[in-house]
Structures are given as structure tokens and as C-alpha cells.
C-alpha positions in Angstrom: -18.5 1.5 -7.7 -16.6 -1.3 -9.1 -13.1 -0.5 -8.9 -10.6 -3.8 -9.1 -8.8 -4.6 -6.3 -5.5 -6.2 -5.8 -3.8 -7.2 -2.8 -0.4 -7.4 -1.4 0.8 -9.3 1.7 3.9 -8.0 2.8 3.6 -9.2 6.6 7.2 -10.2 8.2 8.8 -7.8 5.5 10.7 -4.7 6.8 11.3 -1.2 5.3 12.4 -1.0 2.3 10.5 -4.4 1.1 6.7 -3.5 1.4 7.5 -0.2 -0.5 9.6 -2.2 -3.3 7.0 -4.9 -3.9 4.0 -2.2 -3.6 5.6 -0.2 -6.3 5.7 -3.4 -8.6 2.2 -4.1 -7.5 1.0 -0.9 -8.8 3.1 -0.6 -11.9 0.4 -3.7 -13.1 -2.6 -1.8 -12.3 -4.6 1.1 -14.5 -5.2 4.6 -12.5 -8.3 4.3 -10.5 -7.5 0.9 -9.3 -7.0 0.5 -6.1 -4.1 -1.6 -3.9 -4.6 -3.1 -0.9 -1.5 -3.7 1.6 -0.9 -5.8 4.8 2.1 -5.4 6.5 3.7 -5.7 10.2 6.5 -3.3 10.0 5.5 -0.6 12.4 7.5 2.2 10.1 5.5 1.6 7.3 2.7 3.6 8.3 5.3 6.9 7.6 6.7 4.9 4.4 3.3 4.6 2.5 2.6 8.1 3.6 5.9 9.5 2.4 5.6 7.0 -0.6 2.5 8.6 -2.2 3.3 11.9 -1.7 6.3 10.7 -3.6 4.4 8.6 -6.4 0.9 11.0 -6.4 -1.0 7.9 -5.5 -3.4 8.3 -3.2 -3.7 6.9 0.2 -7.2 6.0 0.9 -7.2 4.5 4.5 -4.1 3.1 7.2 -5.8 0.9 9.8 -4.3 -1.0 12.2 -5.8 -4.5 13.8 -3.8 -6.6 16.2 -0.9 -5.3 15.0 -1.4 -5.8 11.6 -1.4 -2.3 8.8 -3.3 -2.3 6.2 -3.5 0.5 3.6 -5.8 0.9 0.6 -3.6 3.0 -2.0 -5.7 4.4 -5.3 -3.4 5.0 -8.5 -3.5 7.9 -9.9 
């Protein structure tokens, strides 16, 4: 599998600014790539998941370490 991957930091940003910047983030990738996000805004677990319901991406993984989120979001 060798699916491009971009990433986004969007630590020390709170809501809406991880959303607005991963929205511009994905509008320069092609469907099947795949958007990788860290942030530190505790609500932005419920954002990303509201967001791709909203978008149709697709939310691959929300992790937290120490912290930190990180979400993998596919484009679809």
C-alpha cells in the first residue's frame, strides 16, 4: 500500500482552527490520500468525528499519547 501521506500540526489550536486548517489540508489532496492530524484540543476528538460524517471522509484512527490526538482521516 502506498498511499501519500500529509500531515497537519494543529497542537495549541482550539476548536474551530484544527477543523479550518484540516479542511484546507484536504482540499490539496486526491481521494484515497490520507491526512494525518495532531492536535491538543481535548474537543476535537467529537469535531473530526462530527467533521467526516459531515465531509464523507473517513476517519481511520483517534489515538491519544500524553495528551496529544492524532487522527488519520482518508479522503474520499
Amino acid at each position: 500500500m502506498n498511499t501519500h501521506q500529509a500531515e497537519l500540526d494543529a497542537r495549541g489550536l482550539n476548536c474551530p482552527l484544527p477543523i479550518l486548517r484540516a479542511k484546507k489540508s484536504l482540499s490539496q489532496l486526491t481521494t484515497g490520500e490520507i491526512l494525518q492530524i495532531r492536535a491538543t484540543d481535548p474537543g476535537s476528538v467529537k469535531d473530526f468525528e462530527a467533521f467526516c460524517k459531515q465531509t464523507g471522509s473517513e476517519l481511520l484512527s483517534s489515538s491519544e499519547i500524553d495528551g496529544e490526538f492524532i487522527f488519520l482521516l482518508k479522503k474520499h
